[in-house]
C-alpha positions in Angstrom: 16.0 -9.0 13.5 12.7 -10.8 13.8 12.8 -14.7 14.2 9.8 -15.0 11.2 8.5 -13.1 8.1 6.1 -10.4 8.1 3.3 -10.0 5.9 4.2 -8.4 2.5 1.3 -6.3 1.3 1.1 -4.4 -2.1 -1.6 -1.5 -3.1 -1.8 -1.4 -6.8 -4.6 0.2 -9.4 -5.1 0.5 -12.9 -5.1 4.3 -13.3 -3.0 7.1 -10.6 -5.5 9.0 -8.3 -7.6 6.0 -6.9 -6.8 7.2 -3.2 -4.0 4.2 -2.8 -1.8 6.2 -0.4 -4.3 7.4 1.7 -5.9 4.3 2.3 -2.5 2.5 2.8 -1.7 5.0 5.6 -5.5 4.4 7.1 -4.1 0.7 6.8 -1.2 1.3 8.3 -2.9 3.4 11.4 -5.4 0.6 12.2 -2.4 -2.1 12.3 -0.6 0.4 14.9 -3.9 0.0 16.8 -3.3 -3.4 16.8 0.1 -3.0 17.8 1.7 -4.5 15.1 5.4 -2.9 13.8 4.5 -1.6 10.5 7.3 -0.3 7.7 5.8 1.3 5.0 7.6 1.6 1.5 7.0 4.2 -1.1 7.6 1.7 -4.2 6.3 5.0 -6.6 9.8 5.5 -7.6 9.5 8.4 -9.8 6.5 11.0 -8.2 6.2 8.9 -4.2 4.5 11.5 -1.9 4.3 9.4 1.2 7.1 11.4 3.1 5.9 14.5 2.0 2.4 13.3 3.1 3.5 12.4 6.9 5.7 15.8 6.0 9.0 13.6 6.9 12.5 14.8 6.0 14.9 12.0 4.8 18.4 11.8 3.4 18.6 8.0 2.6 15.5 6.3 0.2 15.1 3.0 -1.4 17.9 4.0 -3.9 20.4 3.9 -1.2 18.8 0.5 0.4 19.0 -1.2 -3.5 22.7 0.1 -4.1 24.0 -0.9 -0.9 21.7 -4.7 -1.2 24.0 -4.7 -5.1 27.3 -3.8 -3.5 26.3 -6.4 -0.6 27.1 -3.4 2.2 23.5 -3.6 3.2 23.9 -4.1 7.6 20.4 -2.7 9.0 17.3 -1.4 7.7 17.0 1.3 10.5 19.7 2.9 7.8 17.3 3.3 5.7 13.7 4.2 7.3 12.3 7.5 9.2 10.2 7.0 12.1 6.8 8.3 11.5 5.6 6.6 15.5 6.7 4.2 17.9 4.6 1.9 15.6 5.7 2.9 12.1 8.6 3.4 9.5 8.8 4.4 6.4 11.7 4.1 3.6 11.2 6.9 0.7 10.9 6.9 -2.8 13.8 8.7 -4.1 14.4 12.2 -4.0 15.6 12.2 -7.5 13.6 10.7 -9.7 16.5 9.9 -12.3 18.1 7.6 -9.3 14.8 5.4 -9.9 16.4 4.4 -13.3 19.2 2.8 -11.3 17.6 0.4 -9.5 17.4 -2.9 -10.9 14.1 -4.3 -11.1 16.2 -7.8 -9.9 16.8 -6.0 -6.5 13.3 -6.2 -5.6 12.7 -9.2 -4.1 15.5 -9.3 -1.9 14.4 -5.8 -0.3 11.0 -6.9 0.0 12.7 -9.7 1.9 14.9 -8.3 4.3 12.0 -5.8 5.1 9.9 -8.8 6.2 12.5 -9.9 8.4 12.0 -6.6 10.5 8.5 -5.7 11.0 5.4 -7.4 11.2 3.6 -6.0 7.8 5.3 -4.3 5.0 2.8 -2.1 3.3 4.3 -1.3 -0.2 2.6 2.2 -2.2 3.2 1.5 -5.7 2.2 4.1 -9.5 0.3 1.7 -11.7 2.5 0.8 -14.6 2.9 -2.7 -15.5 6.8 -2.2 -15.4 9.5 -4.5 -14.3 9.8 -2.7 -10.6 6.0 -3.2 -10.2 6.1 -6.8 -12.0 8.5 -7.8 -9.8 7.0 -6.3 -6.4 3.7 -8.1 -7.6 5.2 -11.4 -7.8 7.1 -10.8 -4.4 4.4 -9.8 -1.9 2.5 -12.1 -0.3 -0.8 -10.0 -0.9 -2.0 -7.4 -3.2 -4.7 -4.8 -2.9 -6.5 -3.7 -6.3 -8.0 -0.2 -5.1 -10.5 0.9 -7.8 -13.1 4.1 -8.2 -16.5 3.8 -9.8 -15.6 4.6 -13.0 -15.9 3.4 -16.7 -12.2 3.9 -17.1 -10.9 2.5 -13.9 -13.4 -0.6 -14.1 -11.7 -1.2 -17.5 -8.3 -1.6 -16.3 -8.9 -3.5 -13.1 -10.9 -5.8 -15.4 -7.9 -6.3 -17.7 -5.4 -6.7 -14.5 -7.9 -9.5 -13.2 -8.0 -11.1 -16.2 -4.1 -10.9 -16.4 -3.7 -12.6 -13.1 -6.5 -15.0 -14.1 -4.7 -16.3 -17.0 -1.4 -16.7 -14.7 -3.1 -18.7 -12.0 -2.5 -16.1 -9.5 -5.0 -15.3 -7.1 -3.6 -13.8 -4.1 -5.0 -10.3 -4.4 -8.2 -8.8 -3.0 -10.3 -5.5 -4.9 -11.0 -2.2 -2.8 -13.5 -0.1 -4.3 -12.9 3.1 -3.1 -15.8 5.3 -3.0 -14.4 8.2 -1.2 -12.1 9.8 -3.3 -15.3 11.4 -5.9 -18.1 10.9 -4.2 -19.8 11.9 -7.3 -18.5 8.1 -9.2 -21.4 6.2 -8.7 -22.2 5.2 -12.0 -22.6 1.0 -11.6 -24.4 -1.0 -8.5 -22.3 -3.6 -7.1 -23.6 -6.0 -8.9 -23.0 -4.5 -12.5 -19.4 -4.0 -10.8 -18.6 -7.5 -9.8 -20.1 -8.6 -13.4 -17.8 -5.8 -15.1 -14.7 -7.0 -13.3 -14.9 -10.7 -13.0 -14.1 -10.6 -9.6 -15.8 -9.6 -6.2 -15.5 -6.3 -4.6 -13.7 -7.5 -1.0 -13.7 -4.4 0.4 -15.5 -0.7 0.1 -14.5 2.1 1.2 -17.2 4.5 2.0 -18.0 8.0 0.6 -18.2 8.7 4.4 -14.9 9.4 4.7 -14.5 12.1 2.0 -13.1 14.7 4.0 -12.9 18.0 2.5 -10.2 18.7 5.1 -8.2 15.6 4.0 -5.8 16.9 2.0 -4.7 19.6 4.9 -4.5 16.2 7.4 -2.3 14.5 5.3 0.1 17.0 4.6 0.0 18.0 8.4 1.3 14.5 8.8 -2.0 13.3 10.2 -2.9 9.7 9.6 -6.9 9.8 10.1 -7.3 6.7 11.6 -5.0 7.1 14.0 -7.5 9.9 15.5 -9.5 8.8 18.5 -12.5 10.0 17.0 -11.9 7.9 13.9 -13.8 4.9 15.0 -17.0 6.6 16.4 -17.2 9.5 13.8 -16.4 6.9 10.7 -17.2 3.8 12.4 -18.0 1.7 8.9 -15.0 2.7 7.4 -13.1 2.1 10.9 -14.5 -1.6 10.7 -13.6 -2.1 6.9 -10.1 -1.5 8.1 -9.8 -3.5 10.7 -11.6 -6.5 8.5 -8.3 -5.7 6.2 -5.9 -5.6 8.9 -7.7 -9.0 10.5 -7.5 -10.6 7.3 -3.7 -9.4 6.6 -2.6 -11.2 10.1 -4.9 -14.6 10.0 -2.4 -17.2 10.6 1.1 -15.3 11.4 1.4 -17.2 14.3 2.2 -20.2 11.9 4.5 -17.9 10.2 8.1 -19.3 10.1 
């Protein structure tokens, strides 16, 4: 077990089909780079695609992790997680979706927790309902990633999540526009964004990396920035990542 915490690290939107996954697994290939121990949990209890993604097998999910946390027979995490590299694990979202009724949304913090204890980041892939799982991994995680399109509907709800946190004094999340998942979303300038939102925009993705062949990478088990051509070919997208990962690991030496 590691002698400090990890960084906790949520992605959350206002609408499904913003590009979170993807862009937590480009997350999670540029903290490998920077050879940092990476656990990835798919927190989309109901629909989570992240094994089938990396196309990993699994017998144990987070279902197993919560009920043996309840029954206090949790021992090791390893129990629990695949082994996508030398560099990263992954727990799954269940295979059943009717287990993810039986995990109490109580559990949550304490998994998030023990995960920290392990690795040096835990990225957590989450769907975007406001519900108690989601509430609760929200208030857990040390930082949480807004990841928004340029679009009327998706501005509206990250403006209404902003304002939410606003109101609760919470301000340790960043926004992510993403503008490569429909290239053809470009209806507001930045500035008509930041306005719409309330917030700033800390981080863009660029509509350089739509990849036609994307879909066919992922479910190859490919994590594009992991390719050695990722930083030449897609070098402003490489950088934006690596800002994020910089930003995620400021000050861990402090960490106790």
């Amino acid at each position: 077990m590691a002698n400090k915490q990890g960084k906790t690290i949520c992605f959350f939107s206002g609408k499904g089909g913003v590009g979170k996954t993807t862009n937590l697994l480009n997350l999670a290939g540029i903290l490998e780079q920077l050879e940092k121990k990476v656990l990835i949990i798919d927190f989309d209890l109901y629909s989570g695609s992240v094994a089938t993604y990396l196309n990993k097998k699994y017998d144990k999910s987070i279902y197993h992790m919560a009920l043996d946390i309840e029954s206090a027979e949790f021992n090791d995490i390893k129990d629990y997680t695949v082994q996508v590299d030398d560099y990263i694990d992954l727990i799954c979202a269940p295979k059943d979706p009717r287990d993810a009724n039986k995990i109490e949304a109580s559990l949550v913090p304490n998994i998030i927790k023990n995960a920290s204890y392990y690795y040096d980041v835990v990225l957590i892939d989450t769907n975007h309902a406001l519900n108690d799982i989601n509430l609760n991994i929200l208030d857990s995680v040390d930082l949480i990633y807004f990841m928004m399109l340029n679009d009327p509907l998706d501005i509206k709800n990250i403006k209404s999540l902003v304002a939410i946190f606003k109101s609760l004094d919470m301000n340790n999340y960043k926004v992510i526009l993403n503008n490569s998942r429909d290239p053809f979303k470009d209806y507001f300038s930045m500035y008509e964004l930041k306005k719409l939102i309330g917030h700033n925009i800390d981080y863009t993705i660029s509509v350089n990396l739509y990849l036609k062949e994307m879909e066919n990478l992922i479910m190859k088990g490919v994590i594009v920035s992991l390719d050695r051509k990722f930083s030449d070919v897609m070098s402003d997208d490489y950088h934006t990542f690596l800002v994020m990962a910089t930003d995620i690991l400021k000050g861990e030496d402090s960490n106790e």
